[in-house]
C-alpha positions in Angstrom: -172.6 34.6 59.1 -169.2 36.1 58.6 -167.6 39.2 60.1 -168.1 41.4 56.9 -172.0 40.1 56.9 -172.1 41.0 60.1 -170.9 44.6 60.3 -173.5 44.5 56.5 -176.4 43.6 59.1 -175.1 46.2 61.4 -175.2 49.3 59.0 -178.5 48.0 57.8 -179.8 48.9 61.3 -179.8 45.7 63.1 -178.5 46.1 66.8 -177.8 42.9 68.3 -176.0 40.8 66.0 -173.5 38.2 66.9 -171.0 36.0 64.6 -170.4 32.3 65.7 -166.9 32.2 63.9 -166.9 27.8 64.5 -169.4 27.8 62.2 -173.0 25.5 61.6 -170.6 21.9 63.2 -169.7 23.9 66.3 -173.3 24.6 66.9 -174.7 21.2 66.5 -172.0 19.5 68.3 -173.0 21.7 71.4 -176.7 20.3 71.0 -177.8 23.3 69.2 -180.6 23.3 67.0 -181.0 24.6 63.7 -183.7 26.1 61.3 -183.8 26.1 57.8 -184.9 29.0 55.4 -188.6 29.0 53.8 -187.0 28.9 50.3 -185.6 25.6 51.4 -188.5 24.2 52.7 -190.3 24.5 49.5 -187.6 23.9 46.7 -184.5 22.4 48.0 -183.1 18.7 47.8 -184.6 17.7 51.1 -186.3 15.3 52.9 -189.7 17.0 55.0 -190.6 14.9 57.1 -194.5 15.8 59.3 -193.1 14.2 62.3 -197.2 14.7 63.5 -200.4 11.5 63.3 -201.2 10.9 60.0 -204.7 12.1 60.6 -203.0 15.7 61.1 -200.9 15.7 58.4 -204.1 14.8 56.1 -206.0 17.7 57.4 -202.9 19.5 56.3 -199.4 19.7 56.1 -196.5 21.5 54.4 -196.6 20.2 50.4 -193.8 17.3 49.7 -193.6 16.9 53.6 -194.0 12.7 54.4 -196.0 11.4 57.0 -193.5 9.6 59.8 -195.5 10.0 63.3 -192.2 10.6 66.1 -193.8 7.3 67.9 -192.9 5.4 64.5 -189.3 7.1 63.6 -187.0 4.4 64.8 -188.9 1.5 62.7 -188.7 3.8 59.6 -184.7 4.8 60.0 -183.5 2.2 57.4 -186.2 4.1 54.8 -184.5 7.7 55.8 -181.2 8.6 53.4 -178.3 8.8 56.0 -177.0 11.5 53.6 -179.6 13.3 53.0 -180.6 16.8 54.4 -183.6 16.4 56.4 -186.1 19.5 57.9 -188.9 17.9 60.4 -191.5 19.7 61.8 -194.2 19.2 64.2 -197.2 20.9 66.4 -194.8 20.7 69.3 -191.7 22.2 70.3 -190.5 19.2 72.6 -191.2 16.4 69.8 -189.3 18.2 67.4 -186.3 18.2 69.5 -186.7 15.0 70.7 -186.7 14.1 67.3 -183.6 15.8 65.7 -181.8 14.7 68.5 -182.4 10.8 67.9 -181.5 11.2 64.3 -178.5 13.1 65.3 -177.2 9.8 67.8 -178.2 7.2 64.7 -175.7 9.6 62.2 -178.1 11.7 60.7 -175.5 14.9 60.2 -177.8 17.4 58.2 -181.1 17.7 60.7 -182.8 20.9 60.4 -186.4 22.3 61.8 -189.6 24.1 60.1 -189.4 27.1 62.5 -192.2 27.2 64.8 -193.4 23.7 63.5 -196.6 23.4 61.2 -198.1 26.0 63.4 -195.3 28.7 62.5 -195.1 27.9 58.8 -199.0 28.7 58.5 -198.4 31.7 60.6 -195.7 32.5 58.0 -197.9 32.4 55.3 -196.7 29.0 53.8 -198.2 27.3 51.5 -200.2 23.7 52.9 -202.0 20.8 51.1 -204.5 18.5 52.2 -205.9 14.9 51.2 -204.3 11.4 51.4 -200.6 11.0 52.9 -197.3 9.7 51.7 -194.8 7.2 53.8 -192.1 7.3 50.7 -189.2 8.8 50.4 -187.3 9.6 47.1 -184.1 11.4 47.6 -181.4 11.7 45.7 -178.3 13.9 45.9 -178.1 16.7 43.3 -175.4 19.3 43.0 -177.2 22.9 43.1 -176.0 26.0 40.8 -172.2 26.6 41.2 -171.7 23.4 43.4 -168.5 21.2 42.5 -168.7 17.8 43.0 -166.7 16.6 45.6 -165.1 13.9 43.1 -164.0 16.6 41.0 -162.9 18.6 44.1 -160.7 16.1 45.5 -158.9 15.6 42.0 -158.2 19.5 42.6 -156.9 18.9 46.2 -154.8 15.8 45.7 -153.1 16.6 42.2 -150.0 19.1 41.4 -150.5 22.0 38.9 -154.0 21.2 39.0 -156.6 23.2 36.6 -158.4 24.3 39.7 -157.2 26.0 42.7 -158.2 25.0 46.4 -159.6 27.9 48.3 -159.9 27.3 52.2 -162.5 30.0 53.4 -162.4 28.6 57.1 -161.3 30.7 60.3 -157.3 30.9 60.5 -157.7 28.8 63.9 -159.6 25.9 61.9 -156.7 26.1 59.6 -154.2 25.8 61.8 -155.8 22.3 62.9 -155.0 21.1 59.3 -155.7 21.8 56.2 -155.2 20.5 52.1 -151.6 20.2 51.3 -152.1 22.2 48.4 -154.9 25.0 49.2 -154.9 28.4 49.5 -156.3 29.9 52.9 -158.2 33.0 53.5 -160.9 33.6 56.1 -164.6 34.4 54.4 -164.5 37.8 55.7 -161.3 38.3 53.4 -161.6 37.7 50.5 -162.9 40.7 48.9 -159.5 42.6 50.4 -157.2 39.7 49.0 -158.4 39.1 45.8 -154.5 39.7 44.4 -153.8 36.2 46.4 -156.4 34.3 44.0 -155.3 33.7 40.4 -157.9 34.1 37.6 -156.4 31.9 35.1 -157.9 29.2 36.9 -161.4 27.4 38.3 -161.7 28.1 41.7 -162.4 25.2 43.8 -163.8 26.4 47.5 -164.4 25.1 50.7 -165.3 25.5 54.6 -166.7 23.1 56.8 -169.9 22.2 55.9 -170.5 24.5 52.5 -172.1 27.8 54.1 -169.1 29.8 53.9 -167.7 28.5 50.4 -170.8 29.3 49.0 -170.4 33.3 49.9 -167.6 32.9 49.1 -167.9 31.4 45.7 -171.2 34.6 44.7 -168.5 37.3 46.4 -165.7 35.9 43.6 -168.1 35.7 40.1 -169.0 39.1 41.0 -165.5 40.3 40.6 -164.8 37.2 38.1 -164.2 34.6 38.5 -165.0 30.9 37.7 -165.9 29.8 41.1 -167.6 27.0 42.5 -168.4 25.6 45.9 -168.0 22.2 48.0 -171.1 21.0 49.8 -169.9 19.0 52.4 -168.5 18.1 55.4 -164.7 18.6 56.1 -162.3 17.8 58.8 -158.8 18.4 58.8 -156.1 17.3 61.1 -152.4 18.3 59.8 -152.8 17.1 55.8 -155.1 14.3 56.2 -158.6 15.7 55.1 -162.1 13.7 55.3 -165.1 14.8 53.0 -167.7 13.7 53.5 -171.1 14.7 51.3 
């Protein structure tokens, strides 16, 4: 959540809200856990796993959920996408961290939680199913509505006079750590006050750390538009020298 969202959420009536300016990395690097939205439980490009027997997950479980028991989860690693984003769930709170925090020491980046586990998305209202159980995973990456591909973003970053511009949407302080030779930087919760800094005549490539950030960033800019599009992935800067990784 930005600054601007967060005074938003403030006039809305919300009292105690907080902005964690590092961002999502910050907070999983401090052993953190995170919890993805409903929305993205049920439609988006993940892998949901039931981390519970597979006689539970029979009886029911969360629809396209697969059925990988925590006692089985290191023999079925080589099966799991490295890349992938993946949201596990559970019927307990101590499995499910156990759990992202395995996948988090074999290189799984993108590890989310079903809040409240199976028990909390029925709570929720969520929708279940029931019946025989799948072990198989098919995954594969897709760019979502307004995404750019980081191919096409990294031809942007690394050519002069590009047809796309750069735009760095990170905190000044991540900026100052190092950034794209050729970007433009302004913090999330500036843009709508420095729109004169961001040509038109151009695609708009954008950027944070992990994609949270570029993507309000990219809905604030077609509302005043412009062609903008977002990065999905992971970026870490030291002085020019810039790894992506999706």
């Amino acid at each position: 959540m930005s600054t601007k969202n967060a005074g938003l959420a403030k006039k809305d009536g919300y009292k105690n809200v907080r902005v964690f300016l590092q961002g999502q990395p910050a907070w999983i690097k401090a052993g953190n856990l995170v919890y993805t939205s409903k929305g993205t439980v049920e439609k988006g490009n993940i892998v949901l796993i039931d981390l519970r027997s597979a006689k539970k997950s029979a009886a029911g479980r969360i629809p396209r959920s697969v059925s990988i028991p925590y006692d089985t989860l290191d023999d079925r690693l080589e099966d799991i996408p490295i890349k992938a984003p993946l949201v596990l769930y559970s019927d307990s709170a101590e499995v499910s961290a156990d759990a992202v925090e395995d996948l988090r020491d074999e290189g799984y980046k993108k590890v989310a939680l079903v809040s409240g586990g199976y028990a909390g998305w029925v709570k929720a209202g969520g929708k279940t199913v029931k019946g025989p159980v799948s072990s198989d995973i098919t995954w594969k990456r897709k760019l979502g509505k307004g995404e750019v591909s980081k191919e096409d973003f990294l031809k942007a970053a690394i050519a002069e006079n590009a047809l796309a511009v750069i735009l760095d949407v990170r905190t000044n302080d991540e900026v100052a750590a190092g950034a794209f030779k050729n970007s433009i930087a302004i913090p999330l919760d500036q843009i709508g006050s420095r729109l004169v800094d961001i040509p038109k005549d151009k695609k708009i490539y954008i950027h944070c750390s992990t994609g949270a950030r570029a993507d309000m960033a990219a809905q604030e800019l077609k509302k005043s538009g412009y062609d903008a599009y977002f990065l999905v992935a992971d970026v870490e800067c030291e002085a020019n020298d810039c790894e992506v990784e999706d």
